[in-house]
C-alpha positions in Angstrom: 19.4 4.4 -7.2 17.3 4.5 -10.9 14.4 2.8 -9.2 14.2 5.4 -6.1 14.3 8.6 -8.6 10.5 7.6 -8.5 10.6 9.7 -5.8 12.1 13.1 -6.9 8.4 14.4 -7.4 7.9 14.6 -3.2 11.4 15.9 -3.0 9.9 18.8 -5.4 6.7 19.1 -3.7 8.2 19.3 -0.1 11.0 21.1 -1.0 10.5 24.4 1.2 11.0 21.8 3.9 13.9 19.9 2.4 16.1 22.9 2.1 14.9 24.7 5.5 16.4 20.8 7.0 19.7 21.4 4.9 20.0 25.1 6.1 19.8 24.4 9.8 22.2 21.1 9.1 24.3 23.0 8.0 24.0 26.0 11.0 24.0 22.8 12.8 27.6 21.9 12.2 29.2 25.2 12.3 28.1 25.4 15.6 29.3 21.9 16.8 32.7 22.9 15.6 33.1 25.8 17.9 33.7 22.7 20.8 37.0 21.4 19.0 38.5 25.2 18.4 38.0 26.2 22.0 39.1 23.3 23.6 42.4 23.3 21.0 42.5 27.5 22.3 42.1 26.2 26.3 45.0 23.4 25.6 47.0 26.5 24.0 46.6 29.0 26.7 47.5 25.9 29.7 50.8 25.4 27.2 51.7 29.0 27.3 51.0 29.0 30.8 53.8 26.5 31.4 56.1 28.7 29.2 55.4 32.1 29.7 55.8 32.9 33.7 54.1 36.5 33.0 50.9 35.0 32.5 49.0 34.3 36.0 46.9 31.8 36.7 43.4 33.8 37.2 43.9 35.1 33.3 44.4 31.1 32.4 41.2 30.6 34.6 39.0 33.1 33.3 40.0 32.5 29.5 39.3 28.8 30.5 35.7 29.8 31.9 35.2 32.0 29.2 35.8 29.1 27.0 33.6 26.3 29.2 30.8 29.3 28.8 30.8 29.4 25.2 31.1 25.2 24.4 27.8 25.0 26.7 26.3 27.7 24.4 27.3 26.5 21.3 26.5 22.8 22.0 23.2 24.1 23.0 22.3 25.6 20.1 23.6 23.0 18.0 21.3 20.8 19.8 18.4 22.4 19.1 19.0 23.5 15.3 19.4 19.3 15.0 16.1 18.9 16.7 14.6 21.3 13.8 16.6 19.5 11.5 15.4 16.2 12.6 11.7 17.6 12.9 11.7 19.1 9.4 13.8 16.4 7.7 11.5 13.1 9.5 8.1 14.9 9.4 9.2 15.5 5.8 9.8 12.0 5.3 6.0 11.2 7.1 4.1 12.6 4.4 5.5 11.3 1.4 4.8 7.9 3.5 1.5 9.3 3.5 0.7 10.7 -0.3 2.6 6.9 -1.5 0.9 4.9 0.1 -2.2 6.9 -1.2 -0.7 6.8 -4.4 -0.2 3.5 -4.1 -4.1 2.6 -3.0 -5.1 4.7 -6.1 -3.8 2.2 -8.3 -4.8 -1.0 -6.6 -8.3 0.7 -7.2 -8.1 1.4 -10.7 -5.8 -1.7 -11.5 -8.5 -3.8 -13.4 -9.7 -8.1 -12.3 -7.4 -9.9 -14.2 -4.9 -8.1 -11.8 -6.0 -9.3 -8.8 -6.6 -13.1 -10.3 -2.6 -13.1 -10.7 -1.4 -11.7 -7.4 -1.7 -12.4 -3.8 -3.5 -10.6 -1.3 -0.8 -10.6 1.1 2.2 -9.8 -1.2 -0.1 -6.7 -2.3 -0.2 -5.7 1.8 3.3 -6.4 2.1 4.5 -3.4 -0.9 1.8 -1.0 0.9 3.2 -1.4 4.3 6.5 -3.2 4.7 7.7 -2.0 1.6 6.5 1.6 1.7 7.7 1.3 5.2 11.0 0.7 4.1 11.1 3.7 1.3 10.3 6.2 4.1 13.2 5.2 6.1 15.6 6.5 2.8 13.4 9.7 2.4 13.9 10.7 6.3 16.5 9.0 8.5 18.7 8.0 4.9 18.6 11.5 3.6 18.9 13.4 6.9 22.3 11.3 8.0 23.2 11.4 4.4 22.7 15.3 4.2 24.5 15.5 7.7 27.8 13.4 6.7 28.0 15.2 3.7 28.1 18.8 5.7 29.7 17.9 8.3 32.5 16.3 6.3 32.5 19.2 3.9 32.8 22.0 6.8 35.6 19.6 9.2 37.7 19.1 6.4 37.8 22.6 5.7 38.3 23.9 9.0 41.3 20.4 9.8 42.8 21.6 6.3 43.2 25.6 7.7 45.0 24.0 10.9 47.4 21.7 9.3 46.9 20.1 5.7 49.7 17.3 5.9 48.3 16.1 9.3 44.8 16.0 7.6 46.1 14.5 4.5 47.4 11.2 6.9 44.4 11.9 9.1 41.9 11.2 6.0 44.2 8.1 4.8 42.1 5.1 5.6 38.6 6.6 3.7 39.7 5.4 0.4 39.4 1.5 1.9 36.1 2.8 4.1 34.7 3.5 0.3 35.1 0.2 -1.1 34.1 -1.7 1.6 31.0 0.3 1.7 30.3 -0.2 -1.8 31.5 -3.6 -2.0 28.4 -4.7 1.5 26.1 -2.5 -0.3 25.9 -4.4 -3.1 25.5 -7.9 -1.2 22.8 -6.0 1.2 20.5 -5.1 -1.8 20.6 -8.5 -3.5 20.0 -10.3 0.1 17.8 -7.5 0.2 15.6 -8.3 -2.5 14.8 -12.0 -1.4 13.9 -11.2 2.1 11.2 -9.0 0.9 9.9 -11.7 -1.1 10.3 -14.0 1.5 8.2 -11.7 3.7 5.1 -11.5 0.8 5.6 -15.4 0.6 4.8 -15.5 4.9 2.1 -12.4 4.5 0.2 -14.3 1.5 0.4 -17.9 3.3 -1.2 -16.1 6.2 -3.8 -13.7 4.7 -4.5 -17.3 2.7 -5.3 -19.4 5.8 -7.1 -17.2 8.1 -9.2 -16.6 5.4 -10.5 -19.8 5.0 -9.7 -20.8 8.9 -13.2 -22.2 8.7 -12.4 -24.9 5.9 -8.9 -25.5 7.7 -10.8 -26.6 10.7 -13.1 -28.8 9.0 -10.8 -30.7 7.1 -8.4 -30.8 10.5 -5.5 -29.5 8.1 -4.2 -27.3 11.8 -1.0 -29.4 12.0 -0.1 -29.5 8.1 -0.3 -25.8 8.2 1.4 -25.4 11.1 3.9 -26.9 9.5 3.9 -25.3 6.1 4.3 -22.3 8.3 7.0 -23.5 10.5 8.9 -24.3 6.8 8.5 -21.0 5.2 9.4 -19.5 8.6 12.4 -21.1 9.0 12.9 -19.9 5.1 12.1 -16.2 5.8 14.2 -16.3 9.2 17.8 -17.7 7.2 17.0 -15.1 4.7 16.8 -12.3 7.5 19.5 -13.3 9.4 21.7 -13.5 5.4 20.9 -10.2 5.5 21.1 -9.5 9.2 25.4 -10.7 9.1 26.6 -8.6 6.4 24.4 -5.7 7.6 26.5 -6.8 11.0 29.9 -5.8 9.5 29.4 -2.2 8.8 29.7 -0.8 12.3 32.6 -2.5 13.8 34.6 -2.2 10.2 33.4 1.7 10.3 34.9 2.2 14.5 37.7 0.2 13.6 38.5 2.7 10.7 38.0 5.4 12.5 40.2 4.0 15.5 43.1 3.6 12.9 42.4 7.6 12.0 42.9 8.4 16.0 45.9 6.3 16.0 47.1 8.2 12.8 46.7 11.5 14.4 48.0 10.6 18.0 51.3 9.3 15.9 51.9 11.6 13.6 50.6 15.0 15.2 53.1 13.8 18.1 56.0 13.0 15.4 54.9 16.6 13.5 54.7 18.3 17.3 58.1 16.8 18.4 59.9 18.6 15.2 57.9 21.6 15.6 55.8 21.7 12.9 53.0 22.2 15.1 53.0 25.1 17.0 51.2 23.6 20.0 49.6 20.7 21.5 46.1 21.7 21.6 46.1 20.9 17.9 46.1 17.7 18.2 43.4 17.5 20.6 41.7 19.3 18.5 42.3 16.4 15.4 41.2 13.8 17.7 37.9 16.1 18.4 37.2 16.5 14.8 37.9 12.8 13.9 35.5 11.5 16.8 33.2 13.9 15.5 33.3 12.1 12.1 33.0 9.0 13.8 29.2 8.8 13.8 28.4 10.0 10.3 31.1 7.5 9.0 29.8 4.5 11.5 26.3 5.6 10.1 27.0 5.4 6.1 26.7 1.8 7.1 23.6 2.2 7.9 22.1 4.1 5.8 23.9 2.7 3.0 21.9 -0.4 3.8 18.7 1.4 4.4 18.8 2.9 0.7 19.7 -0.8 -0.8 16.7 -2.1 1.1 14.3 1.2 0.2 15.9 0.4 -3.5 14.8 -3.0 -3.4 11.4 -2.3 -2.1 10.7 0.6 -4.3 11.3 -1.7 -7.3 8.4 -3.9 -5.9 6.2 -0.8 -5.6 7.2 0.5 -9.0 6.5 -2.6 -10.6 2.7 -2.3 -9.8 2.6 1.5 -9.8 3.9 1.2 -13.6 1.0 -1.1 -14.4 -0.9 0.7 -16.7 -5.1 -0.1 -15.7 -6.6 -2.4 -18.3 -10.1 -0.5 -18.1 -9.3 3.4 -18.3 -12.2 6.4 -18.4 -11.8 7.4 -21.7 -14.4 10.4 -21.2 -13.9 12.3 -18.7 -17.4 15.2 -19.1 -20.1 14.2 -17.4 -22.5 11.2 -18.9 -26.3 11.3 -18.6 -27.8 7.4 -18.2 -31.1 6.7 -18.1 -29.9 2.5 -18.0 -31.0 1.1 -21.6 -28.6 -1.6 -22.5 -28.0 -3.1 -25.3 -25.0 -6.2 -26.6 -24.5 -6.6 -30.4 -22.4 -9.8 -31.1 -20.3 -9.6 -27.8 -17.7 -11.9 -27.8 -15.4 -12.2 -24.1 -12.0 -14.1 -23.6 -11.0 -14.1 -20.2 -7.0 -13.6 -21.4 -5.4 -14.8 -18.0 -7.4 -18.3 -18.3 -8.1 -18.1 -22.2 -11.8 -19.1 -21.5 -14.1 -18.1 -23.9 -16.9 -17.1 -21.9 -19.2 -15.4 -24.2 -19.8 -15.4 -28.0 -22.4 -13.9 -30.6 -24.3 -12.6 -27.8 -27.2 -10.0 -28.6 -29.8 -8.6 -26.5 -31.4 -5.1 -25.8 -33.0 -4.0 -22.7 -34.8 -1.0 -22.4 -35.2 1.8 -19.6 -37.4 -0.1 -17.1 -37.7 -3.7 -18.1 -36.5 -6.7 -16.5 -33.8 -9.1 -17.8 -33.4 -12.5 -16.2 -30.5 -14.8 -17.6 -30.6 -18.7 -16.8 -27.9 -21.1 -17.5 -25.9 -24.1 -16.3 -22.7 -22.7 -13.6 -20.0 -21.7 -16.3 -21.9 -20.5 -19.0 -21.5 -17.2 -19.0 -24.1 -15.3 -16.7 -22.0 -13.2 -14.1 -19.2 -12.4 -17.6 -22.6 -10.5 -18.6 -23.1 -8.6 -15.6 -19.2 -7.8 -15.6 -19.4 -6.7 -18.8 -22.4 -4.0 -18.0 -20.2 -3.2 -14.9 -16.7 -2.6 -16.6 -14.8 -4.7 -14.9 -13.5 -6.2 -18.1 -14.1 -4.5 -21.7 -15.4 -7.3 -24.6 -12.9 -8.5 -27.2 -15.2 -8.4 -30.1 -18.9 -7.1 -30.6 -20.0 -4.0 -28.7 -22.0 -2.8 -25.9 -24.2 0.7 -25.9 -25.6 2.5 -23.0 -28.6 4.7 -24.1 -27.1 3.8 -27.6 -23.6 4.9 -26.1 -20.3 2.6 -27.1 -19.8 1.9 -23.4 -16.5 2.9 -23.6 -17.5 6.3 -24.1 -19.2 6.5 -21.2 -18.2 8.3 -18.5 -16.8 5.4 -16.3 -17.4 6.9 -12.6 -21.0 7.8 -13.5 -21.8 4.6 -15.3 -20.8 3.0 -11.6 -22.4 5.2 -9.7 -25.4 4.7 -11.9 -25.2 0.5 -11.2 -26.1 -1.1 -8.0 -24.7 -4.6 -8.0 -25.7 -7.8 -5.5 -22.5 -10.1 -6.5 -23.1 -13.8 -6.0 -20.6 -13.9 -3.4 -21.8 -11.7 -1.0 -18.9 -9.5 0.7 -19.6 -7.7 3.6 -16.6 -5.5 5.7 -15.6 -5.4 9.4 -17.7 -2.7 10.2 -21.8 -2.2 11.9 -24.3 -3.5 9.8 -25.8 0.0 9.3 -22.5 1.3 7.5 -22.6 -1.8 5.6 -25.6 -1.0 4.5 -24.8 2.5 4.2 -22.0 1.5 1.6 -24.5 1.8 -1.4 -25.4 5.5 0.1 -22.8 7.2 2.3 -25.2 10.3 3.1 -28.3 7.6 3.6 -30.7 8.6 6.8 -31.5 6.1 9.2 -34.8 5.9 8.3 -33.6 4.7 4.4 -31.3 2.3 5.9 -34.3 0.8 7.6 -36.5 0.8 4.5 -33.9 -0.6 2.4 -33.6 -3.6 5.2 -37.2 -3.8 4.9 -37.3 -4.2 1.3 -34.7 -6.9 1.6 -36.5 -8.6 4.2 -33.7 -8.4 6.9 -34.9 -5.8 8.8 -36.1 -8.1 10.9 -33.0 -10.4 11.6 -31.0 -7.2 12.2 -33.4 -5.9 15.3 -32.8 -9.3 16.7 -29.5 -9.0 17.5 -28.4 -7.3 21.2 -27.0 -3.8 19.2 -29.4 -4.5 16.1 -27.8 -1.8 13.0 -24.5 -1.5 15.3 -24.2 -4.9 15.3 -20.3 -4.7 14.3 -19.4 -7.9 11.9 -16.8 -10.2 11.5 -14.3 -10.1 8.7 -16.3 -11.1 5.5 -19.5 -10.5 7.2 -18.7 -14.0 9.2 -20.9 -13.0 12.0 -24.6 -13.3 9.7 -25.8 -16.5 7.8 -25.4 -17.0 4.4 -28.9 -15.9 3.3 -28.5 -12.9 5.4 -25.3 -11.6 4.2 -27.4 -11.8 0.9 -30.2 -9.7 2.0 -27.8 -6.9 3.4 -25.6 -7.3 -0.1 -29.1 -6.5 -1.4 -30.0 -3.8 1.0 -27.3 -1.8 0.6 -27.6 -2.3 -3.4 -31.4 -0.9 -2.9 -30.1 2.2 -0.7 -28.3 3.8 -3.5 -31.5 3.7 -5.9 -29.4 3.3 -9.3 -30.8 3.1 -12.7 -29.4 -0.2 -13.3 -29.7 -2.9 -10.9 -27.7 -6.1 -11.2 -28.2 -9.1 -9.1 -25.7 -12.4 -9.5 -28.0 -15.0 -8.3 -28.3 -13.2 -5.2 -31.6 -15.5 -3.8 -29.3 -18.8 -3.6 -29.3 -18.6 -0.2 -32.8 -17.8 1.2 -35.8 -20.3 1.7 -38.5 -20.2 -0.8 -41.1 -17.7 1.3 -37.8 -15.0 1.9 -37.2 -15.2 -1.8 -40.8 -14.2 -2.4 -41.1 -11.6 -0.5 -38.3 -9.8 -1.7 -38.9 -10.4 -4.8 -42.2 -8.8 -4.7 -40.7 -5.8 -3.1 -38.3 -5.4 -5.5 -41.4 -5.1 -8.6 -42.4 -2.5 -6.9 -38.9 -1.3 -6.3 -37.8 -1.4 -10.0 -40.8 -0.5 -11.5 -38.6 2.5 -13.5 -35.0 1.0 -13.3 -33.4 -1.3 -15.6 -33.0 -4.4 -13.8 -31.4 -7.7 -14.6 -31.2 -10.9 -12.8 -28.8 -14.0 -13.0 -30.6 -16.8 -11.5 -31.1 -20.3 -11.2 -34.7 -20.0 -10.2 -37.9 -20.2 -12.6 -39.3 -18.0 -9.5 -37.0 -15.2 -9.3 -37.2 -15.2 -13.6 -40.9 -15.7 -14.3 -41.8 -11.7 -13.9 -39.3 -10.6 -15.9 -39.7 -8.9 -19.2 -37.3 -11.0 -21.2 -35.6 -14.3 -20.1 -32.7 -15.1 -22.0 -30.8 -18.9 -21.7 -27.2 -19.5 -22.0 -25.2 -22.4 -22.8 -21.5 -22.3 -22.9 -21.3 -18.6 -23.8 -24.4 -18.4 -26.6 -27.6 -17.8 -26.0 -30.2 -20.9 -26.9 -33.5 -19.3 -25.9 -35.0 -15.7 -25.3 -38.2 -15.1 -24.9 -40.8 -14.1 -22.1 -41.9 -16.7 -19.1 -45.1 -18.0 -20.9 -43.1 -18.3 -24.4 -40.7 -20.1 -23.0 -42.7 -22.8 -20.8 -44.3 -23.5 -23.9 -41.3 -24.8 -26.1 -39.3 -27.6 -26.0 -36.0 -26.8 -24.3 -33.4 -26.1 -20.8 -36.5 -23.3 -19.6 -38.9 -26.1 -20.0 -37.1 -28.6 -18.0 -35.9 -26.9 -15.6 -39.7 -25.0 -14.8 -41.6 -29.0 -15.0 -38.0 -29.6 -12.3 -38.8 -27.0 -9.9 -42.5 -27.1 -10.4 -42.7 -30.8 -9.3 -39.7 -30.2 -6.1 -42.2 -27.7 -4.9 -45.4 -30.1 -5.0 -43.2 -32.6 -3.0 -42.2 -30.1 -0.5 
């Protein structure tokens, strides 16, 4: 139970609720035990009846109607104080689904990259849903039938004890062994427990995995090895459940069986107890049987929810283990933070720790409020680390960055991102129209800026060719739109928030030579008083900028503007005379 104390702070914050559930539990009960006295009473009355010729049959009939009257009233309020028990007590059990798995999102948010480089998408699904799923079944149905057993146990033994202690001493006799052998299965279910749920992230990755890249699978005509990987880790997941599913099977016939033996116990003995007249009359054991049957559900049900709190055990660990994570990247200032966009990196050094690449080293550079950067370089050596870097996605392990002459990790971090608009080199696009896609960048964007940001990234036109044109709804990953045009909306919606500081991860790689022009004549214009800087392989996209900057496995080997550059021997040089003579071909 350590890992599920977790949740004491929901017990705290719902608590009104929690104890307004155990008060009418409780209510609950008493009245459900007004069924066992009154039937014990009617048994009584029929036994003196027999005995006692004086009394007539119409008194026996109206105390037996009088009786019938009042188990019809009780049981009907009893039924409805469990219905506000159950409302209270589930509903309760709702919303803390509802602020963990919140909680829960929070930290996958603020959980930093390197996180998400060493888990799987699908086992991170799996401990927000299945495994959240399970945790709300031991914050309502667990402690509802737990809170129930407990009261109604309390209250039956009280009221069997006032009738006739030695008969509930023999009547209680086989709880001792129900106890261990509900301890003894609880233990195997939370072990078995434990590797189904990982079992069931093992299927929920695989899957997530393949329709993912369903495209590649059907190109490589991989649809029967799949099949089969998926057919083997089914068959893996399914023993595993069905491990589980058998000892889970045990509790409810051991529980009836017990509580058949108590039955037994009372017909025997009461009879025994009645025969030498230590019971005054019959009725009382009817009344036993009554209150054993009535203990037959919350004992048949510790069962279950003893295997409901191993399970919720079990999957809280999972969720504790990530919500105990402490984020790699934290916002260390929390007033507000001014940018205007200068930037400048003095000696940065980067390790990427989960790889140990060294991805950047001695690296210096300042731009100013306004001016253009554009960084060139083989794939690997460093470029998009840079942008990262400006971003906060990782913080540098030697050297320093400023912002307006700011340690960046002094800056605010939730301004300094709203204060960036970023075109990633993979383009990433959600299930959603093309207009809210768009409207990403700028939540509170007009129509009319959606359209001129479309404009500007020379898509505007693609877009009003399709049948429902900005409510074109997209496929997962944007699957629906081209390459090239999943890059102009990635740009679009960068434009529509109009940051200071606008960073774009070689995010022309995909567009003919005319598109690229365009926008990147729109966007002179466009970042005319923004700090801009580009990652490119392109002498076109880097031949306006203010500063051009080369890197070669992490260190920078030239800087300098366009016309410097063509002009001395070196990897800008080649590459211009490269491109300059594919284009006279073309």
């Amino acid at each position: 139970m350590r890992e599920l104390q977790y949740l004491n702070k929901y017990f705290v914050k719902y608590k009104y609720r929690f104890l307004f559930g155990i008060v009418t539990t409780v209510a609950a009960q008493i009245f459900a035990l007004f069924t066992p006295k009154l039937i014990s009473q009617s048994f009584s009355a029929i036994e003196d009846f027999a005995k006692d010729p004086d009394i007539t049959s119409d008194i026996i009939r109206n105390e037996l109607l009088e009786n019938i009257l009042l188990i019809i009233l009780t049981t009907i309020i009893a039924g409805f104080l469990t219905f506000l028990m159950r409302q209270t007590l589930i509903v309760m059990s709702r919303h803390v689904e509802f602020d963990l798995k919140n909680e829960v999102f929070r930290q996958y948010e603020n959980l930093s990259q390197s996180f998400y480089k060493q888990n799987r998408t699908g086992d991170l699904m799996n401990r927000i849903s299945e495994d959240v799923g399970k945790v709300r079944m031991y914050v309502g149905p667990a402690v509802m039938y737990t809170i129930n057993t407990f009261i109604r146990f309390a209250i039956v033994i009280v009221y069997m004890y006032n009738v006739s202690p030695r008969l509930t001493l023999y009547t209680l006799l086989p709880l001792p062994i129900l106890s261990y052998v509900i301890f003894k299965l609880s233990t195997e279910i939370n072990i078995r427990s434990t590797v189904f749920q990982q079992y069931m992230s093992k299927v929920s990755s695989f899957t997530q995995e393949i329709f993912s890249g369903i495209r590649v699978v059907k190109a490589y005509s991989l649809e029967e090895q799949h099949q089969q990987n998926m057919v083997d880790l089914s068959h893996e997941s399914k023993a595993k459940s069905m491990s589980l599913a058998k000892v889970q099977s045990l509790f409810g016939p051991l529980m009836i069986a017990l509580i058949g033996v108590s039955n037994l116990v009372v017909i025997y003995f009461g009879g025994m107890m009645y025969i030498d007249g230590r019971i005054e009359n019959i009725g009382i054991i009817a009344e036993f049987i009554l209150y054993v049957n009535m203990l037959t559900w919350p004992v048949a049900s510790l069962g279950w929810v003893s295997s409901m709190v191993q399970e919720a055990e079990a999957s809280q660990k999972r969720v504790n283990e990530f919500l105990k994570i402490e984020p790699e990247i934290k916002n260390n200032n929390p007033e507000k933070s001014i940018i205007h966009g200068a930037i400048s990196f003095n000696n940065v050094d980067f390790l990427y720790e989960d790889t140990g690449i060294q991805a950047l080293t001695n690296v210096s550079f300042t731009v100013n409020k306004g001016e253009t950067l554009a960084i060139l370089g083989k794939t690997g050596s460093g470029k998009s680390s840079i942008l990262a870097l400006i971003s906060r996605l990782y913080d540098v392990t030697g050297g320093s960055i400023k912002i307006d002459a700011t340690p960046i990790q002094k800056v605010n971090l939730n301004n300094l991102r709203d204060c960036i608009g970023i075109v990633p080199q993979d383009a990433f696009l959600f299930s959603d129209t093309i207009k809210n896609n768009i409207k990403f960048g700028d939540e509170n964007a007009t129509d009319e800026q959606v359209i001129n940001a479309a404009k500007m990234a020379v898509v505007h036109d693609n877009i009003t060719g399709f049948a429902l044109q900005y409510e074109t709804v997209l496929g997962e990953r944007g699957i629906t739109l081209s390459g090239g045009q999943k890059q102009r909306v990635s740009i679009a919606r960068a434009l529509i928030k109009n940051p200071q500081i606008l960073l774009l991860d070689d995010c022309l790689s995909a567009v003919d030579t005319e598109t690229e022009e365009a926008i990147l004549n729109n966007l002179l214009e466009f970042c005319k008083d923004k700090t801009t800087i580009v990652v490119t392989h392109r002498i076109s996209a880097a031949r306006n900028a203010d500063k051009i900057i080369i890197l070669e496995e992490g260190r920078i080997i030239q800087q300098g503007t366009h016309n410097q550059l063509v002009n001395q021997s070196g990897y800008y040089k080649e590459l211009y005379l490269k491109q300059l003579s594919e284009k006279d071909l073309s």
